[in-house]
N, CA, C and O of each residue as an XYZ file, in Angstrom:
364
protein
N       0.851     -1.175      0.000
C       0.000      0.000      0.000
C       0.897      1.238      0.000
O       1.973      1.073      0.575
N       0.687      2.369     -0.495
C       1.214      3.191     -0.718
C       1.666      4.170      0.792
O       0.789      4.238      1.653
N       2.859      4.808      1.033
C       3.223      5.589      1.764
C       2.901      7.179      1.467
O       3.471      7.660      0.487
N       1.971      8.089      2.290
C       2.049      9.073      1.752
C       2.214     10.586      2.664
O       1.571     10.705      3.707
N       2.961     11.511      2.266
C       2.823     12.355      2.962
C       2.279     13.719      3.351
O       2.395     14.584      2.482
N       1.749     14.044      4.411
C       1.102     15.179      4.376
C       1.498     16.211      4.988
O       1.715     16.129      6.197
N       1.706     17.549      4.229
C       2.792     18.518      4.554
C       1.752     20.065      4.529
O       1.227     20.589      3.547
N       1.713     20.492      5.924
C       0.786     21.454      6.153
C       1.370     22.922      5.204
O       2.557     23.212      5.054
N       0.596     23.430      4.841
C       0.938     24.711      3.862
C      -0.063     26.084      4.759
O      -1.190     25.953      5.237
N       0.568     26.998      4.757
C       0.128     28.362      5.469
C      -0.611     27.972      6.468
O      -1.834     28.068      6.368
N       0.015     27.430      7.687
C      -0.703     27.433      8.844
C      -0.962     28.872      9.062
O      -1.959     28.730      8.354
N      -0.995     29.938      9.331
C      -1.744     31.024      9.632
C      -3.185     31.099      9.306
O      -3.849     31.963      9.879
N      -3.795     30.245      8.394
C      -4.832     29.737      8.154
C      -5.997     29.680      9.073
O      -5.754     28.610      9.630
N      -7.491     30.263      9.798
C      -7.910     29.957     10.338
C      -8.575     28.763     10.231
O      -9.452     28.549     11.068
N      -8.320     27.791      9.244
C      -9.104     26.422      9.602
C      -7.855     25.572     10.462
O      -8.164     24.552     11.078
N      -6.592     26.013     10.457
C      -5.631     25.361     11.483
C      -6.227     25.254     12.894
O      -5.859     24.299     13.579
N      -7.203     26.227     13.457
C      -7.867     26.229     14.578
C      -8.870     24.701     14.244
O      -9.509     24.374     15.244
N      -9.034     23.973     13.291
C     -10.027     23.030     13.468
C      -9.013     21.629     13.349
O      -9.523     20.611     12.880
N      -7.656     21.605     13.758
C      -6.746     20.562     13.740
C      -6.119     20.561     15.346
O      -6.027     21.681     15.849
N      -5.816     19.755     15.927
C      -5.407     19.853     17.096
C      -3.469     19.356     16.775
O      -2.655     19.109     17.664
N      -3.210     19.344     15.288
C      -1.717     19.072     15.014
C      -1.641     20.095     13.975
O      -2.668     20.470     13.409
N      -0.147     20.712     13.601
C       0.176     21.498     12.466
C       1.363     21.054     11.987
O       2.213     21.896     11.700
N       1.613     19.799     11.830
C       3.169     19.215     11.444
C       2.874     18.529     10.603
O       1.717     18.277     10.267
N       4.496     17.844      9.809
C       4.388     16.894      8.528
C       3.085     15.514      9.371
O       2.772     15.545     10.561
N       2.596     14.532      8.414
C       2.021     13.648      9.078
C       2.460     12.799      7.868
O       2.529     13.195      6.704
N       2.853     11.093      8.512
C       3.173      9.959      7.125
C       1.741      9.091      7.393
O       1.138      9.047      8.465
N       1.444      8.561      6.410
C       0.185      7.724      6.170
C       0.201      6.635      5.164
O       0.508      6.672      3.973
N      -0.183      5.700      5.884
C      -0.298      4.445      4.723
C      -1.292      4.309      4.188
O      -1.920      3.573      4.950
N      -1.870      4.510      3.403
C      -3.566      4.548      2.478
C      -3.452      4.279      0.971
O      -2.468      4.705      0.367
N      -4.204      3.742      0.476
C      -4.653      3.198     -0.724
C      -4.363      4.165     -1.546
O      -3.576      3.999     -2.477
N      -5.016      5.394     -1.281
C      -5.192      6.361     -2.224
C      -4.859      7.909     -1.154
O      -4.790      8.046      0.068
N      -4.726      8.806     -2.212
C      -4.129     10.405     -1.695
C      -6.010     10.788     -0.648
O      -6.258     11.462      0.352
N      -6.629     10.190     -1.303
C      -8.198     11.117     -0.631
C      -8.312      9.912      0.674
O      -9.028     10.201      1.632
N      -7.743      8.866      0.665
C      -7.976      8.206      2.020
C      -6.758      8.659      2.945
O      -6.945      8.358      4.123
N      -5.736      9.214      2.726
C      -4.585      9.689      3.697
C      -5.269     10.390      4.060
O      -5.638     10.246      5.225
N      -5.733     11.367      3.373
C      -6.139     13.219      3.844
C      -7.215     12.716      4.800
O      -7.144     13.185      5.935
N      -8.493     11.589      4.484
C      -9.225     11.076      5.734
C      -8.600     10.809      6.504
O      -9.016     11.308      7.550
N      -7.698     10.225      6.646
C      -7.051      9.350      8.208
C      -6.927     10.318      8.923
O      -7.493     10.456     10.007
N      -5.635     11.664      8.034
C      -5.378     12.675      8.847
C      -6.188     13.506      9.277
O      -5.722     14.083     10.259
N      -7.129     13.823      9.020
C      -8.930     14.618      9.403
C      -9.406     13.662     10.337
O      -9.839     14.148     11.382
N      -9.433     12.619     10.246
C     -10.077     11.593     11.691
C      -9.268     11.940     13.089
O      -9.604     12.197     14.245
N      -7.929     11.799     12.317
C      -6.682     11.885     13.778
C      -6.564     13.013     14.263
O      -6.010     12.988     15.362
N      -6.983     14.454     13.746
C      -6.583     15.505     13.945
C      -7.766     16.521     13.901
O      -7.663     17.714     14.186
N      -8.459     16.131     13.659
C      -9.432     17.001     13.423
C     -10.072     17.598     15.074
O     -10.111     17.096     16.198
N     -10.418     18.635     14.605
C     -11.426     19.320     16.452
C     -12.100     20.238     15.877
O     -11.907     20.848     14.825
N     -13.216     20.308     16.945
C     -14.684     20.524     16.567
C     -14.255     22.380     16.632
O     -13.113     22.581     17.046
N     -14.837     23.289     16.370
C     -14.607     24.290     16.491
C     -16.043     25.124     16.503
O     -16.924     24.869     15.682
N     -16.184     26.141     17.515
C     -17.452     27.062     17.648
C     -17.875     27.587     16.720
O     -17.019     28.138     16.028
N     -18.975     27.665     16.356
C     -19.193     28.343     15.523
C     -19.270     30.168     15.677
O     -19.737     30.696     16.686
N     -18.782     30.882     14.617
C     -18.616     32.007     14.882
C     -19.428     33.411     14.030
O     -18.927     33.908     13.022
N     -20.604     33.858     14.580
C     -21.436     34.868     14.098
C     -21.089     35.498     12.956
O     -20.112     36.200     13.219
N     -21.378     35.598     11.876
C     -20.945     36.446     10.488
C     -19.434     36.126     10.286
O     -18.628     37.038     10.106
N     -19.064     34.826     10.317
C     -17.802     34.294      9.628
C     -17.780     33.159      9.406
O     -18.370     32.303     10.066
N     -17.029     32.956      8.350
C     -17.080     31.233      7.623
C     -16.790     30.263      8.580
O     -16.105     30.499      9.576
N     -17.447     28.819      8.231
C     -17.261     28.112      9.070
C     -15.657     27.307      8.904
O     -15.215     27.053      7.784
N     -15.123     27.067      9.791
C     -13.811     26.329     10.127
C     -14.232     24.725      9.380
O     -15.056     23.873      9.708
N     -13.433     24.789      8.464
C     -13.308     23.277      8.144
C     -11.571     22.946      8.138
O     -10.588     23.641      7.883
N     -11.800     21.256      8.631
C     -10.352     20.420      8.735
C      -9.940     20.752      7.692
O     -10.478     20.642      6.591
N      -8.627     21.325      8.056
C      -7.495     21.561      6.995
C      -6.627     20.318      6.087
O      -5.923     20.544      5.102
N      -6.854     19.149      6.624
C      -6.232     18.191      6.340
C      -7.186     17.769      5.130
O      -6.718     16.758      4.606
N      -8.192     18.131      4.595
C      -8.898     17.608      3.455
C      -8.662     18.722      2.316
O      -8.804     18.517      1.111
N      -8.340     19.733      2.813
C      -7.869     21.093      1.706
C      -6.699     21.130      1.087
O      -5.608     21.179      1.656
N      -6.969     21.098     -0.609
C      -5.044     20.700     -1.152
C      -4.763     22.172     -0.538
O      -3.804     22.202      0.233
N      -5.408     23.342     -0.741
C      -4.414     24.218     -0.819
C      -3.908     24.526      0.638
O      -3.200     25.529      0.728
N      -4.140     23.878      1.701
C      -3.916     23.781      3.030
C      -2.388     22.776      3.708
O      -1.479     22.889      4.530
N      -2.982     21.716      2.593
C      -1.970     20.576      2.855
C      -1.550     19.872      1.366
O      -2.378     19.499      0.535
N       0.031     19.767      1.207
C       0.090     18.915      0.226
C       0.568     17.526      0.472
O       1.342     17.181      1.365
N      -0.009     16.745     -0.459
C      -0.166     15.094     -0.052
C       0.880     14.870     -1.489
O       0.882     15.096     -2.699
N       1.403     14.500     -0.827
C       2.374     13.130     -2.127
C       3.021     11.777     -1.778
O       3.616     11.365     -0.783
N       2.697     11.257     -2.922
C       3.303      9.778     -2.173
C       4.809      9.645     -2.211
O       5.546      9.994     -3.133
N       5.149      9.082     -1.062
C       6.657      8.854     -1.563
C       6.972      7.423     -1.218
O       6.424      6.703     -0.384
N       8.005      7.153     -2.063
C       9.025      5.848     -2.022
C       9.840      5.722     -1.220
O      10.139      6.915     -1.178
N      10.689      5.134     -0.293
C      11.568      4.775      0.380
C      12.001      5.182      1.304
O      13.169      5.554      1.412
N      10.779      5.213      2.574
C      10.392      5.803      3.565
C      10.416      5.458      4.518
O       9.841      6.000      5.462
N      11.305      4.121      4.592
C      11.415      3.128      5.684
C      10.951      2.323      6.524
O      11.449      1.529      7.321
N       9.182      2.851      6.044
C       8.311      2.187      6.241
C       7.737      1.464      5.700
O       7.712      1.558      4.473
N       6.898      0.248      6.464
C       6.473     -1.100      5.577
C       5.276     -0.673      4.994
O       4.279     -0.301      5.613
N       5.451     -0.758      3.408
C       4.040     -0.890      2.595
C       2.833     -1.586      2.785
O       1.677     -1.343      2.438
N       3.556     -2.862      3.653
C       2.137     -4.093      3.745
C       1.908     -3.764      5.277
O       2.673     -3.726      6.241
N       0.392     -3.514      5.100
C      -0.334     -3.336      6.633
C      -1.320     -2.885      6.618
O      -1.855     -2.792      5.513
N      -2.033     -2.398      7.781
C      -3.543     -1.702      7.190
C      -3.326     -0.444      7.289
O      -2.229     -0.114      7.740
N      -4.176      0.483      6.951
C      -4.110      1.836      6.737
C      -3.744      2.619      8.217
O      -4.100      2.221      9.326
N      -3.032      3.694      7.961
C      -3.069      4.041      9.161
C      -1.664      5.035      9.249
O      -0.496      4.774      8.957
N      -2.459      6.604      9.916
C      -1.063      7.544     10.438
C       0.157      6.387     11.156
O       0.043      5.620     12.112
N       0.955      6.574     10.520
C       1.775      6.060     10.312
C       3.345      7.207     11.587
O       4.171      6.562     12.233
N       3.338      8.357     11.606
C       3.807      9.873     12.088
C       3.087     10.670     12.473
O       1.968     10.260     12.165
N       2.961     11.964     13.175
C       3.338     11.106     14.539
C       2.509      9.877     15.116
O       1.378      9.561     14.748
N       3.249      9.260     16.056
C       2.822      8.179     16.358
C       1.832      8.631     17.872
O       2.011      9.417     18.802
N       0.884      7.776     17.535
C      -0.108      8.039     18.608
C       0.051      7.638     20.024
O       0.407      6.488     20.281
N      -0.243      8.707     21.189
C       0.261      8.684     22.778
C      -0.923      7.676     23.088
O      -2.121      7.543     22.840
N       0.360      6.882     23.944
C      -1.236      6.181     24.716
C      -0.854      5.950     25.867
O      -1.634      5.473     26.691
């Protein structure tokens, strides 16, 4: 399965307020539109809504927010199930 990465672009951005991360993220997913899900599941936070201004959407589904590319030889194993892959999740 493909390795892919997701690399935040102009965090000054107010939909960065609807991510609780603003760093590179690696992802193992089928496809570029299932990374950008993983990373919107893992990162995503709910945000207030705010009187006469646009609503906050996850930045991690926006190209011009985040760019996704796959890369090769990443040291990570291709075979596995999907899944943020970087950072690695606290438990």
């Amino acid at each position: 399965m493909p390795i892919w990465k997701l690399e935040p672009q102009n965090v000054d951005s107010p939909h960065w307020q609807a991510s609780t991360y603003q760093g590179p993220v690696m992802v193992r997913a089928a496809s570029e539109i299932e990374a950008r899900h993983l990373a919107a599941q893992r990162f995503g936070s709910a945000t207030a809504a705010r009187a006469g201004e646009d609503t906050l959407l996850n930045p991690w589904s926006q190209e011009p927010l985040v760019l996704c590319t796959r890369v090769l030889h990443t040291g990570y194993d291709d075979a596995g199930k999907e899944e943020v892959l970087e950072p690695r999740e606290e438990r």
